[in-house]
N, C-alpha and C positions, 0 to 999 in steps of 0.2 A: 504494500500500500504506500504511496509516495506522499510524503507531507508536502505539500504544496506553498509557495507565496504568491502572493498575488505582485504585479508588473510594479506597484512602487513599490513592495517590499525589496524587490528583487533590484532594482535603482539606487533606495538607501542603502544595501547589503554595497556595491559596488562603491560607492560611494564613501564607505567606513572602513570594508575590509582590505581594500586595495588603496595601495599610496604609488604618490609620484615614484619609476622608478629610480635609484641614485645615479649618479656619471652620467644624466643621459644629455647632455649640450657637447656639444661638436660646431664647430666653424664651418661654413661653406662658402664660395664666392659668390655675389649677389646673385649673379646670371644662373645657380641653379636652386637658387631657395624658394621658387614658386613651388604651393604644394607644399610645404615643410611649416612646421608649427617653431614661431619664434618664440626663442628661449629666455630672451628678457628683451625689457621695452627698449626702442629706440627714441633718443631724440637728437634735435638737428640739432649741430657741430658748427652751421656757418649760415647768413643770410642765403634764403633762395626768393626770388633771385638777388644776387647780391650789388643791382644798381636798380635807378629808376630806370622804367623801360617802356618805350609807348605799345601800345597793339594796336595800332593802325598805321598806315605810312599818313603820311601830314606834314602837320608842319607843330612843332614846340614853341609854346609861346607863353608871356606871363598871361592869367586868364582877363584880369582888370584890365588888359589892352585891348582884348574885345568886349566890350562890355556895352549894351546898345547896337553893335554892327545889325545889320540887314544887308538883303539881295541890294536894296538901294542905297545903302550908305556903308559901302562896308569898311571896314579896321585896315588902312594900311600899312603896311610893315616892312623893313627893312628886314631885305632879307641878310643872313650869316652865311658861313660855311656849312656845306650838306653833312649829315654825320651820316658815315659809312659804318656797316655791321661788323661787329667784332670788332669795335675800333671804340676807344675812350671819344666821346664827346669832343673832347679838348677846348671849350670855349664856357665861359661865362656870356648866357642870356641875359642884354640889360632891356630896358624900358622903350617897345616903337619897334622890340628886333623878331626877327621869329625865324625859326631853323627848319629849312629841310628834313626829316627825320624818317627810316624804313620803320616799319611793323620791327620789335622787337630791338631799336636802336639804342642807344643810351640819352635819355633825357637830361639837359644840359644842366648847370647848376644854374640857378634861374628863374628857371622855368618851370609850371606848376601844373601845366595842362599842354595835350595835343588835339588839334584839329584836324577834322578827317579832309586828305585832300580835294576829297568832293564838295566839300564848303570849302573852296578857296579860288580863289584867280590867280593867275601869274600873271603879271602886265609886263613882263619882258624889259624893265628898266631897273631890275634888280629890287625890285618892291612886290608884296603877294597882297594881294585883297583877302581878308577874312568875313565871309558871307554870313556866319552862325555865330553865336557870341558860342563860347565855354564857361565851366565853370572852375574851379581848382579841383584839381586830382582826375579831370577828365579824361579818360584815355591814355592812362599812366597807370601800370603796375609797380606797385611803391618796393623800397628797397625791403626783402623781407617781410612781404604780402604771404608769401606763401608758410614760408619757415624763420625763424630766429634762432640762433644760438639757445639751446637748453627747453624748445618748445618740445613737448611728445607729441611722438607721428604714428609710432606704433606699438601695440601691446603686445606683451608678453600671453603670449597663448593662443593666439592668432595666427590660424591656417593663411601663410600669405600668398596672396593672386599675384596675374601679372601688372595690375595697379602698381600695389606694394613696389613691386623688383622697379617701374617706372622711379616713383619717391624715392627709393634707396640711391637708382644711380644721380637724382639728380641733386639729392645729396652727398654724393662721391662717396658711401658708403657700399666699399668694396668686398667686406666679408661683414656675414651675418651670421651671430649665434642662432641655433637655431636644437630643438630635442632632436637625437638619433630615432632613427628611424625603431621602430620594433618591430624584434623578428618574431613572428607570429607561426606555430608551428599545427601543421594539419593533419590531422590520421584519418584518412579511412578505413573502416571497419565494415569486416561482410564479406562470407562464403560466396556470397551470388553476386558482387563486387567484378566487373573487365574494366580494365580503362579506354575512354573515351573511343582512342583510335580499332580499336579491337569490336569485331561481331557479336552478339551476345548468343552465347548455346542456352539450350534449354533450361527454365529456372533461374538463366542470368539475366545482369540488368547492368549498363552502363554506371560506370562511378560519375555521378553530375558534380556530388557535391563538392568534391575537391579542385574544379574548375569552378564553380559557380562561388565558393570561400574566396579560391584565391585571388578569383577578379574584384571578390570586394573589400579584400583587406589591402590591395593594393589603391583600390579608390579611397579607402582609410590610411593614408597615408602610409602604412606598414608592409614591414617586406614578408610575403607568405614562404613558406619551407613547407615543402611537401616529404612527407616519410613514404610515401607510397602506400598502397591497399595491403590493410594486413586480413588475413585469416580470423576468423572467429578462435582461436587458440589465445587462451590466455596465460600464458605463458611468453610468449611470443609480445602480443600486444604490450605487456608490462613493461620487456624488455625496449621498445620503442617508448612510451610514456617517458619510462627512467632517462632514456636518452634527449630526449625532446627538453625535459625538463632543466638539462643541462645547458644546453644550447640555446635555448628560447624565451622568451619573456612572456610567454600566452602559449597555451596548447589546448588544440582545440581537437578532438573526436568525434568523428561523422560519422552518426547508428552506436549500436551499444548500449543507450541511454533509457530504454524501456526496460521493463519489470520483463525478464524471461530467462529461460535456463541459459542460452547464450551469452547475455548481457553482462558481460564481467566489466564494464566501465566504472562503473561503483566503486568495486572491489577493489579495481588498478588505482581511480582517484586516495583511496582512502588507506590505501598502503603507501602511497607521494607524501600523503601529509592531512586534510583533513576534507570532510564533506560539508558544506556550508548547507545547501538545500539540495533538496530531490524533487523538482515539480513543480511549476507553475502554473497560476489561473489563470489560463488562457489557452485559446485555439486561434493559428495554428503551437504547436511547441510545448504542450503541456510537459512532457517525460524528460526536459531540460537540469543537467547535472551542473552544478557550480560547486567547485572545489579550489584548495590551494595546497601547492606544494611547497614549504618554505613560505614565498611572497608570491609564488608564482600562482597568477590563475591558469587554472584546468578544468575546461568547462566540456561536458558531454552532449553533444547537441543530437535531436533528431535525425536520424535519418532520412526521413523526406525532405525534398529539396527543399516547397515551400516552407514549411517549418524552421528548415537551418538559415532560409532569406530571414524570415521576419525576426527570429529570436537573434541573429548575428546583425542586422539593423539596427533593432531596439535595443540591445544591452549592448554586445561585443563591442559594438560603437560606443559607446559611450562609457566602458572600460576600457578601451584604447586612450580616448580622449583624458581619463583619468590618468592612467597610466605614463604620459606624453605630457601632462599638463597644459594640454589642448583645450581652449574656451569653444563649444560646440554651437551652432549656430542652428534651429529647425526651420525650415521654410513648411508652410501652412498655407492653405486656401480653403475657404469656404465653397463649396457648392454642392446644389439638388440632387438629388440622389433619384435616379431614372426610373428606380424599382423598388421594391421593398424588398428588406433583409430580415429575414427570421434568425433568431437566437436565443436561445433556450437550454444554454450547458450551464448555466453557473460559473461561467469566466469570460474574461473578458476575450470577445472576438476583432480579429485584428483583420478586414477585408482589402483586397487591392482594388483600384479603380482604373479606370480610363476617363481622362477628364474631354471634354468636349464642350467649346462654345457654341452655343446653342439659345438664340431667343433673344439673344441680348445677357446671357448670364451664364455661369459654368455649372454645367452638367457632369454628375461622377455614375458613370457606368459599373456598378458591381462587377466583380470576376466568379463567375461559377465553377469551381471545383474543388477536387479534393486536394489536401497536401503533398499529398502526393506526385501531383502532374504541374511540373514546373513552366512548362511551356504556358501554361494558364495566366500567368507572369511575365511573362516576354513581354516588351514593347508598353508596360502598364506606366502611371505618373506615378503613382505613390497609393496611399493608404486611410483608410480610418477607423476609428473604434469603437463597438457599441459595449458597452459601459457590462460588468457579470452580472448586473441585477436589473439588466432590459432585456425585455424579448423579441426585440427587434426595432427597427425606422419603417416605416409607411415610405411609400414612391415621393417624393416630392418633398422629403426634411433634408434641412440646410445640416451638413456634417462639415468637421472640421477634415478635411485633407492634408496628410503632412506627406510631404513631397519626397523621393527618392534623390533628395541633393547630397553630398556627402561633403 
């Protein structure tokens, strides 16, 4: 009989029983920290940008020089020398004068505002008409708009994009701490177990879940280690556990994990080190083992695929994320549910959807079938949950949607 937690218990348990791993910050060069969970916060070192700068070509001028202009009376001005890119200003703007100036030039000391060259005239006698007054700061990025010395840019725990790696270089910040990656180690288990590339003979079935983990621990940042498909021989099995445990920062077993003569998962966890739970309330993933060995978790997951998606989704992710000291982010949508869903176990059910705009508003398409048939999965948005003490949604209630973003 498996004592069960229900899905926050099994979140708090992660959340207490498992700490940050230690040693885990490593340096990398900016150009490959996309993807990687920063190790501690950054902040900027130097103004960015580090001069005034206009964003439009024009002309730089004081702004009280136009002040009144019109199409019919406009601000004449003496013009200066042109400031070329990548080149200092080199002139002090006085009062009557106004400067040539590209998109992105250095705005002269002086001068408080740029005009766009389409409000201006050249009358060809070394003087520009100004058609549109300015005001100060007009069309001027200020020294240090963007970044100052000692401003924070980025936190500590934070999956960084290619945004981030943008910021960093334009801060000349060339290497970034960032957590080591976790190797995440995978067992398959199961007599009736061929891998992928192999026919299956009779009684047999394709190993999924050891592609279908390791494509999503690698979208969780972590590197998967595969042991290969072991035999239902426990003995054999143990001996892979003890090894994995060595080596790995998570070990994870695919099948094993139900109440049967076969299922020596239990037995291997609890001879590593100790059994946290056996079973959670919920569908798909109830027969779900959480143990530890030392520090190490050891978790027994289902053997059906959809099972090992949702419970390696919902928790494994978010014991990675502890484990890395990774700040997690959920994306959500609201929308109508196309059908009604029946539920009626006394746990919480976890359905995949297909979202579909439709009408003017997002439609979630239930997915029909068993845990078993993964392909049921393929090509889906994400997910929602009807609550263990509801019996269901009617066609047409608004559910919260959480997105398969990682």
């Amino acid at each position: 009989m498996l004592t069960v937690k229900t899905p926050d218990e099994v979140l708090e348990i992660i959340k207490t029983a498992f700490l940050p791993v230690p040693d885990r910050t490593e340096t990398v060069p900016y150009t490959e920290a996309a993807g990687r969970v920063l190790a501690e916060d950054i902040r900027a070192t130097e103004y960015v940008p580090a001069f005034n700068r206009s964003t439009v070509d024009g002309f730089a001028v004081k702004a009280k020089d136009t002040f009144g202009c019109s199409d019919s009376i406009p601000a004449i001005l003496m013009n200066t020398k042109e400031i070329l890119m990548g080149q200092a200003a080199g002139l002090v703007l006085t009062e009557g004068q106004c400067a040539p100036i590209p998109t992105g030039g250095e705005v002269p000391e002086g001068a408080d505002a740029v005009q766009m060259v389409e409000f201006t005239e050249d009358y060809k006698d070394g003087t520009t008409g100004i058609l549109k007054p300015v005001a100060p700061g007009h069309n001027i990025i200020l020294k240090g708009d963007d970044v100052y010395p000692g401003k924070p840019v980025l936190t500590a725990g934070r999956k960084l994009t290619a945004q981030d790696v943008g910021a960093l270089a334009a801060m000349g910040i060339m290497k970034v701490p960032v957590a080591r990656r976790l190797k995440v180690a995978i067992l398959s288990t199961g007599d009736e177990l061929v891998p992928p590339e192999q026919t299956p003979g009779p009684g047999q079935i394709r190993d999924v879940n050891s592609s279908l983990l390791s494509a999503l621990i690698t979208q969780m940042g972590a590197v998967p280690v595969f042991y290969g498909i072991i035999p239902d021989q426990e003995e054999l099995l143990s001996r892979h556990v003890e090894k994995a445990v060595q080596e790995c920062d998570v070990i994870l077993l695919s099948g094993g994990s139900s109440v049967g003569v076969k299922d020596a998962a239990c037995r291997i966890i609890e001879s590593q080190g100790e059994i946290l739970f056996h079973g959670i309330a919920m569908k798909p993933g109830k027969p779900t083992i959480f143990g530890k060995a030392g520090s190490r978790p050891v978790i027994g997951l289902p053997g059906h695929p959809v099972a090992a998606f949702f419970i390696t989704h919902i928790f494994i992710r978010k014991l990675l994320a502890r484990l890395s000291g990774q700040t997690l982010r959920e994306f959500k949508v609201t929308a109508l549910l196309s059908e009604s869903v029946e539920a009626n176990h006394g746990r919480a059910q976890y359905n995949g959807v297909f979202l579909e705009e439709k009408d003017g508003h997002l439609t979630a398409h239930p997915i029909r079938g068993k845990s078993g048939l993964i392909t049921t999965l393929a090509g889906s948005d994400g997910y929602f949950c009807i609550p263990r003490d509801c019996e269901g949604f009617p066609a047409g209630t608004a559910v919260s949607v959480t997105l398969y973003e990682l």
